[in-house]
C-alpha positions as CSV (number, residue, x, y, z in Angstrom):
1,X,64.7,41.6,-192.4
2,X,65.7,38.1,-193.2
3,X,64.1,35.6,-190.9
4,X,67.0,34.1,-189.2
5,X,67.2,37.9,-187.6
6,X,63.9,38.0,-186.9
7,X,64.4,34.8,-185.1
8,X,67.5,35.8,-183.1
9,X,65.6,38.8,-182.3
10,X,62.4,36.9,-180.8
11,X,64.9,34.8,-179.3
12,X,67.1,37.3,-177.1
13,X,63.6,39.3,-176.0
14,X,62.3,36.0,-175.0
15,X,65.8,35.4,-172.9
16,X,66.0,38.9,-171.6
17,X,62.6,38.6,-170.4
18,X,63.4,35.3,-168.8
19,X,66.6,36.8,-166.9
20,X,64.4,39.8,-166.0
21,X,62.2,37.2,-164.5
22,X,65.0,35.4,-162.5
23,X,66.7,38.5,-161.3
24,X,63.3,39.5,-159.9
25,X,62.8,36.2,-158.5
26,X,66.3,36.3,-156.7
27,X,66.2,39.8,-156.1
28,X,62.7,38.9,-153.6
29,X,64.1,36.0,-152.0
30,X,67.2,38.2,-150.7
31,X,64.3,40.6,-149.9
32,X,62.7,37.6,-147.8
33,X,66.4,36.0,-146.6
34,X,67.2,39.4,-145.1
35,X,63.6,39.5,-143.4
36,X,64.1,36.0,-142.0
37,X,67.9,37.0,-140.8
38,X,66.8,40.2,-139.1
39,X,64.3,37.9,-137.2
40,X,66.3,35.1,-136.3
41,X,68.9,37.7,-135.1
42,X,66.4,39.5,-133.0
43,X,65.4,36.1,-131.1
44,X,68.7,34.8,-130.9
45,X,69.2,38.5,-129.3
46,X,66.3,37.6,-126.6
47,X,67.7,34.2,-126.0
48,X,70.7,36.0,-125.0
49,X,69.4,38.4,-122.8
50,X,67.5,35.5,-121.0
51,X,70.5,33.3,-120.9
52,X,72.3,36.3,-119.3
53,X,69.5,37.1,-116.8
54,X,69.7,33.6,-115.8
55,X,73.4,33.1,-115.3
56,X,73.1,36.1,-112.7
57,X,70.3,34.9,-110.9
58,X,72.3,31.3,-110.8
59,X,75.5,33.4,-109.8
60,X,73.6,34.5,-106.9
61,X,72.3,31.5,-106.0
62,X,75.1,30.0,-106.1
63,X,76.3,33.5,-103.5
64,X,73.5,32.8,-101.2
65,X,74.3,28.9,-100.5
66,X,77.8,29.4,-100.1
67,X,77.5,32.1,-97.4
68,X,74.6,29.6,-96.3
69,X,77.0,27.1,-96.4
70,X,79.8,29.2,-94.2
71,X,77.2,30.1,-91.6
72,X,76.2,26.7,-91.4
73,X,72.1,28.4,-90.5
74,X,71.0,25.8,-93.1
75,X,72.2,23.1,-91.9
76,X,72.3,23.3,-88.6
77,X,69.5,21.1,-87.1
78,X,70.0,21.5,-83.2
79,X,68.3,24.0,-81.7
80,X,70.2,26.8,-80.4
81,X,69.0,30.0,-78.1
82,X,71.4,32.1,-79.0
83,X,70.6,32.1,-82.5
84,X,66.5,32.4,-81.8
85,X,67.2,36.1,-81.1
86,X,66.8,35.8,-77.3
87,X,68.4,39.0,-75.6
88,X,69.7,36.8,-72.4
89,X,71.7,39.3,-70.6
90,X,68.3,41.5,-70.0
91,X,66.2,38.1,-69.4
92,X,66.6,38.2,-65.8
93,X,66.2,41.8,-65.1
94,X,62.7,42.1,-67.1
95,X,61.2,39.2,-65.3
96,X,61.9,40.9,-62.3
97,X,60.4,44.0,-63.2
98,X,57.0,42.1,-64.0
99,X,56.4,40.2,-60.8
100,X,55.7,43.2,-59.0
């Protein structure tokens, strides 16, 4: 064979191996960029979740001080004995069940 062929020849294995190279290279890095995706979408999955979980534990706060708010039990600072639980209608009739 004439050494310009030979030349080519050396020349396109040297290429092809250099391509086989690079598509290997690539072919990993997808390998790893997949990896990395299937990660990040996993925690962005639990930072979901947890952002969920906390808008409906901040829903129900937010519940709990309105009907706070409506029954005013909060807020309320004078003392009151018929919200202490004091049965008064019986009151009378039990102390006079003791004196005796």
């Amino acid at each position: 064979m004439p050494k310009d062929i030979d030349d080519i020849i050396k020349e396109i294995t040297k290429l092809s191996k250099q391509i086989s190279s690079i598509d290997n290279s690539l072919s990993n890095n997808i390998k790893d960029l997949k990896k990395d995706l299937k990660n990040l979408d996993k925690k962005v999955n639990r930072i979901l979740e947890k952002i969920e979980e906390l808008e409906v534990v901040m829903e129900v706060s937010e519940l709990m001080d309105e009907e706070d708010y409506e029954d005013n039990s909060l807020y309320d600072t004078e003392w009151n004995p018929y919200k202490d639980g004091i049965d008064t209608e019986n009151y009378g009739e039990d102390n006079e069940d003791n004196l005796d």
